[in-house]
C-alpha positions as CSV (number, residue, x, y, z in Angstrom):
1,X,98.2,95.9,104.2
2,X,98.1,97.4,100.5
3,X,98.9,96.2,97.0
4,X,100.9,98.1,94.1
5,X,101.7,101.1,96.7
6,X,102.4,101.8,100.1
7,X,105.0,103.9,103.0
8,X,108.0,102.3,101.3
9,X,106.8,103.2,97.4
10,X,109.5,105.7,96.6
11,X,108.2,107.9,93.2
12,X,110.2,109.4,90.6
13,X,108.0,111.3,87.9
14,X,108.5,111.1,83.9
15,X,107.1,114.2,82.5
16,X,107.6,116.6,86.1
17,X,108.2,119.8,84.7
18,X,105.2,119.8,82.3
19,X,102.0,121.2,83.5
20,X,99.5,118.5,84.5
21,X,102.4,116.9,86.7
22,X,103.7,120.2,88.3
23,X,100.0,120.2,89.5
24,X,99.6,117.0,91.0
25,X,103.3,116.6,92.7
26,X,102.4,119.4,95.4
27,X,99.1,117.1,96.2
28,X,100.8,113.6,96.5
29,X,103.3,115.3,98.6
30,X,101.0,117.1,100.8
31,X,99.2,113.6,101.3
32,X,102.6,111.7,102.4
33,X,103.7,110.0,99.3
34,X,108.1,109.9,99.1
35,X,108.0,112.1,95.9
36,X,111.9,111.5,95.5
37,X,112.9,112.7,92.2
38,X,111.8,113.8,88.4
39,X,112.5,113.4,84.4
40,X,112.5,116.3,81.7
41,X,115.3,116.0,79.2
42,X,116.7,119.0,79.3
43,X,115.2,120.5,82.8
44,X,118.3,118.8,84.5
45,X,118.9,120.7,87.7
46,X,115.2,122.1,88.3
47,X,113.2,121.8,91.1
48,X,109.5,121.3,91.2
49,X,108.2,122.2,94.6
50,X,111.2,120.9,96.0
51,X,111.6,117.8,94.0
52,X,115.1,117.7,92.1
53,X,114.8,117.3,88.2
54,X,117.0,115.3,85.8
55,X,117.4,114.8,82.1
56,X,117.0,111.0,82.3
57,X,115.8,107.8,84.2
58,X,119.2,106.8,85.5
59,X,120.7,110.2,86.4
60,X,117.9,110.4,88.9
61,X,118.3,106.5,90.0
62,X,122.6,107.4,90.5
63,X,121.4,110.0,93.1
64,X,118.6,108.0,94.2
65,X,118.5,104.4,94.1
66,X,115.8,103.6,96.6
67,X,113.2,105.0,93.9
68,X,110.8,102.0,93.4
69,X,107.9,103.2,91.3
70,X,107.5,105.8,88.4
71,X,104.8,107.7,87.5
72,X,104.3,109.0,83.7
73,X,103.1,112.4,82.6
74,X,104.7,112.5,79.4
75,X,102.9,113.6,76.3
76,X,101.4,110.5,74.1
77,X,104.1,110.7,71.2
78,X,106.8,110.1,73.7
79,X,104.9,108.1,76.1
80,X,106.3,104.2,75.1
81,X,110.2,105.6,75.0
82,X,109.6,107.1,78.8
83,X,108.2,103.9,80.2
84,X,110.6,101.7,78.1
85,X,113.5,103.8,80.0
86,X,111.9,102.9,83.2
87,X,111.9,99.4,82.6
88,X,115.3,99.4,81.3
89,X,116.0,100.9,84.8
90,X,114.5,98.2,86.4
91,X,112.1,100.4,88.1
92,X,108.8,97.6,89.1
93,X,106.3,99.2,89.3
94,X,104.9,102.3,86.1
95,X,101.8,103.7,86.7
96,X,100.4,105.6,83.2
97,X,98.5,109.0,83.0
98,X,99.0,109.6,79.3
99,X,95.8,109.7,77.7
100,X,95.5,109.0,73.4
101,X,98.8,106.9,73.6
102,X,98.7,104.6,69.9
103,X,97.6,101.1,70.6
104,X,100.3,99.4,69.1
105,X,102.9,101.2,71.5
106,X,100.5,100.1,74.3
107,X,101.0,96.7,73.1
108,X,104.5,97.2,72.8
109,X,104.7,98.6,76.6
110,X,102.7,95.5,77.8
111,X,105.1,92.8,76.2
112,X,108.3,95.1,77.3
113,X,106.9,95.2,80.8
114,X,106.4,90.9,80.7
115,X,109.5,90.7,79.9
116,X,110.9,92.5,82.5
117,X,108.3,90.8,85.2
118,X,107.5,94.5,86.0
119,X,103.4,95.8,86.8
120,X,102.4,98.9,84.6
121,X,99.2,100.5,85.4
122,X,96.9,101.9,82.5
123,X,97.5,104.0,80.2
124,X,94.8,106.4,81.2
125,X,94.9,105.6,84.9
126,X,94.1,108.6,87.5
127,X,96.3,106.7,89.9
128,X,96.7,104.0,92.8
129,X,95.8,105.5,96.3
130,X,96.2,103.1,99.4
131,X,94.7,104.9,101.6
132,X,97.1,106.8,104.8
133,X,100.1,105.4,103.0
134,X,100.9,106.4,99.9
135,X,99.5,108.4,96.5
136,X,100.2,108.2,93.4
137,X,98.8,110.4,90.6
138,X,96.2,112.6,90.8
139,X,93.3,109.9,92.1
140,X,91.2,111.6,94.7
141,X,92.5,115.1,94.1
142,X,93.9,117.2,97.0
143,X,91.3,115.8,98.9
144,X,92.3,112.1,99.1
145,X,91.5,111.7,102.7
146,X,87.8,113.0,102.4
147,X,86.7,109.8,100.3
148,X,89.3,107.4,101.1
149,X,89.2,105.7,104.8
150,X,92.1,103.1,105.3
151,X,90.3,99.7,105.6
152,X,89.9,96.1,103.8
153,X,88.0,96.5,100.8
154,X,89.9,96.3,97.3
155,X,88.7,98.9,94.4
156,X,89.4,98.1,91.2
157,X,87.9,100.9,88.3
158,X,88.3,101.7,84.9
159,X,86.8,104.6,84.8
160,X,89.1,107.4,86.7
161,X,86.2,109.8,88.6
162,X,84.2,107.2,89.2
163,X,86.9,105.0,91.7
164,X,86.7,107.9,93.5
165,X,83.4,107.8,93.5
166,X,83.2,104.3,94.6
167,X,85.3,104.1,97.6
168,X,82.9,108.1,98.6
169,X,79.5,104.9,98.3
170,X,81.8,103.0,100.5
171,X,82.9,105.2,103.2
172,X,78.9,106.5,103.6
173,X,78.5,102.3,105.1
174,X,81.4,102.5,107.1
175,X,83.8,100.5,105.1
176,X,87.4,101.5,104.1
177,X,90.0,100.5,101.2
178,X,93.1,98.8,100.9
179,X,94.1,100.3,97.6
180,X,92.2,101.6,94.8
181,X,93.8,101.3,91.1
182,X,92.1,103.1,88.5
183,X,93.8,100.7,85.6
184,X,92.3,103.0,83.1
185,X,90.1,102.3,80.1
186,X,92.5,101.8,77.1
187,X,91.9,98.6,74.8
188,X,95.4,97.1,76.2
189,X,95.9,97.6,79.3
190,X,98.9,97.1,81.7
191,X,97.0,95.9,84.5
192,X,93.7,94.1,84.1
193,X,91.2,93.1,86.7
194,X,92.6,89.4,86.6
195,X,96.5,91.1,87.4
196,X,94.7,93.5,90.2
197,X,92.3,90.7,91.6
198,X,95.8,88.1,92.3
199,X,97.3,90.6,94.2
200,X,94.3,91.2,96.2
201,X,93.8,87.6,96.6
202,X,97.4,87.5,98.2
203,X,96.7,90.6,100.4
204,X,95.9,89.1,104.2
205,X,93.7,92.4,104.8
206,X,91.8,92.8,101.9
207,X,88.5,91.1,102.6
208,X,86.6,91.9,99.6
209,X,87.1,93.0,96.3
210,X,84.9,96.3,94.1
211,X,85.2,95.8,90.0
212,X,83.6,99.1,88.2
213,X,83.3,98.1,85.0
214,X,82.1,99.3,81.8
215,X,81.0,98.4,78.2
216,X,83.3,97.2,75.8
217,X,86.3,94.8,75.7
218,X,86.5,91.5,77.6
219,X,88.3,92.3,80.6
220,X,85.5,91.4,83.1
221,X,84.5,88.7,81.5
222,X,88.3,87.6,82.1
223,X,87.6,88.2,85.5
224,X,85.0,86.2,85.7
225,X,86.5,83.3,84.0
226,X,88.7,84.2,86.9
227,X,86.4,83.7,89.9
228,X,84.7,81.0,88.1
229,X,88.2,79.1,88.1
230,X,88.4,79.6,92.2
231,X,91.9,81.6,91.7
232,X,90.1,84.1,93.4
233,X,87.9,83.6,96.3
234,X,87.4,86.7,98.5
235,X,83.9,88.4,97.8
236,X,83.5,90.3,94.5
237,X,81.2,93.2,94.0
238,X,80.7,94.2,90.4
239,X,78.9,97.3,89.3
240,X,79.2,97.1,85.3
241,X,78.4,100.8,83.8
242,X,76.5,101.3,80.6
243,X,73.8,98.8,80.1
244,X,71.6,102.0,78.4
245,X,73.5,101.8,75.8
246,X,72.3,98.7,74.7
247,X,68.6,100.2,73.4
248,X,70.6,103.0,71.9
249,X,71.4,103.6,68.1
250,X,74.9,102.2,67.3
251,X,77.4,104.9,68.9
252,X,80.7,106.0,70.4
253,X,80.8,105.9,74.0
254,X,82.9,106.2,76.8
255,X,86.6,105.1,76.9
256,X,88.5,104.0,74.0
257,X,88.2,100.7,75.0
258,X,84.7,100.4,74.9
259,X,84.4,98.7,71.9
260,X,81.4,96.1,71.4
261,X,81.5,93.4,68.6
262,X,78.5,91.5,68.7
263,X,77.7,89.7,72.3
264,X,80.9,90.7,73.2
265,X,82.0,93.6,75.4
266,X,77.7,94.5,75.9
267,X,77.4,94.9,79.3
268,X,74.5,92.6,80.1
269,X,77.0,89.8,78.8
270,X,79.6,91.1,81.8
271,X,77.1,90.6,84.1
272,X,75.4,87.8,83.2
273,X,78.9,85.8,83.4
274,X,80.1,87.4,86.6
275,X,76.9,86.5,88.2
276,X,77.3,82.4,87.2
277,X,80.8,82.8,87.9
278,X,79.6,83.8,91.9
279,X,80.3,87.5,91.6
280,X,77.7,89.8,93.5
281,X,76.7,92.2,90.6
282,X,74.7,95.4,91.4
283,X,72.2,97.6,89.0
284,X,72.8,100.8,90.5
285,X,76.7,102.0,91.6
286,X,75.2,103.2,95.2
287,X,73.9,99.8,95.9
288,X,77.9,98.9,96.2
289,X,78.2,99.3,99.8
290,X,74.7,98.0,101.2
291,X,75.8,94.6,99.4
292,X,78.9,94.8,101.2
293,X,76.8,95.0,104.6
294,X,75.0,91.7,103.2
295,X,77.7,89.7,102.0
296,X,80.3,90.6,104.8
């Protein structure tokens, strides 16, 4: 089984015509994902490699109402207004490329999609891949099916490149993924590793669970509080990425959500409170999959 995507996950892009998604559309089609249709106001009537393009969200849901998931490529300063349309069009499930989108409109975005008991993914997500099924975005490239095996471990990463990464540590032991969301590493996001980690919880065939985490915000300490709670109870591996930064000079790094004010959001906090909460946490990324061989 699979969470957030899978064979039925029919995709209509925001954003199609513009570079960046032109790219990518061949790619998710090449891999087997039911690209169905595509938004550009004004590009009505287009076609981008053989996906038909309309000027809004419910032109393209008149001619095809099936579509079930939407994926947005549209420039930050119109990002909110394409995934409020989705919403509006009841579409369930929005998974966000735009990087730099204002963190009020992400806030905005978050509330609009509790409201209308619908999942958005990032901003700043590379995509959600479960693997021989379905793509969406532009995680793992055109070469999805060299780093992701079909199998029963969960990935959940902020950090875009290095999901990818992570389910590459997991394949070298043998293992395979359910689904892999990159939720992105915004200050709001859509998706957090609490949202991610319930679904996984309620997927049969997910057996275990991967959290790449990073510095800054409070998400996987969230998380935590999570596990610690017992509301989720399948293994949980946790590599937490930039612990060097703690003997560095005060400085910016990494994502915009990576944001430290005083104990909180420092990595060596994250870990420290997933390891009491009964999270397996590793010191090195490629130690992921030989604690999998322990633990499972």
């Amino acid at each position: 089984m699979s969470i957030l995507v899978d064979e039925d996950t029919k995709v209509l892009v925001q954003g199609i015509t513009g570079r960046e998604a032109s790219e990518k559309v061949p790619e998710m089609l090449d891999y087997g994902t039911n690209v169905v249709a595509g938004v550009t106001p004004g590009k009505g009537g287009q076609e981008v490699s053989g996906v038909p393009v309309y000027d809004t969200v419910k032109e393209a849901l008149n001619e095809h109402p099936e579509i079930n998931a939407s994926l947005v490529y549209v420039p930050p300063f119109a990002a909110k207004d394409a995934v409020f349309e989705a919403l509006e069009n009841s579409i369930e499930l929005v998974d966000i490329v735009t990087e730099r989108i204002p963190t009020k409109d992400s806030w905005e975005i978050y509330r609009k999609a509790r409201e209308r008991d619908a999942t958005v993914v990032g901003p700043t997500s590379l995509g959600i891949i479960s693997p021989g099924e379905s793509k969406l975005g532009p995680i793992g490239g055109d070469r999805a099916e060299d780093f992701y095996d079909k199998g029963k471990i969960g990935i959940i990463s902020k950090s875009g490149g290095m999901t990818t990464e992570t389910a590459w540590e997991l394949k070298q032991k043998g293992f395979g993924v359910s689904t892999a969301v990159a939720i992105g590493g915004d200050v709001i996001s859509g998706t957090t590793y609490e949202d991610a980690l319930k679904m996984f919880e309620d997927d049969d065939e997910t057996e275990a669970v991967v959290m790449y985490g990073e510095l800054g915000g409070t998400y996987e300490e969230k998380a935590a509080e999570l596990v610690e709670k017992g509301e989720f109870s399948k293994p949980l591996v946790a590599f937490i990425a930039g612990k060097w930064t703690e003997d560095m000079p005060s400085q910016n790094y990494g994502h915009a959500g990576a944001i430290i004010r005083g104990e909180r959001g420092k990595p060596s906090v994250k870990e420290k409170k997933l390891r009491e909460a009964g999270a397996h946490v590793v010191d090195v990324h490629h130690e992921i999959g030989e604690k999998l061989e322990e633990i499972l």
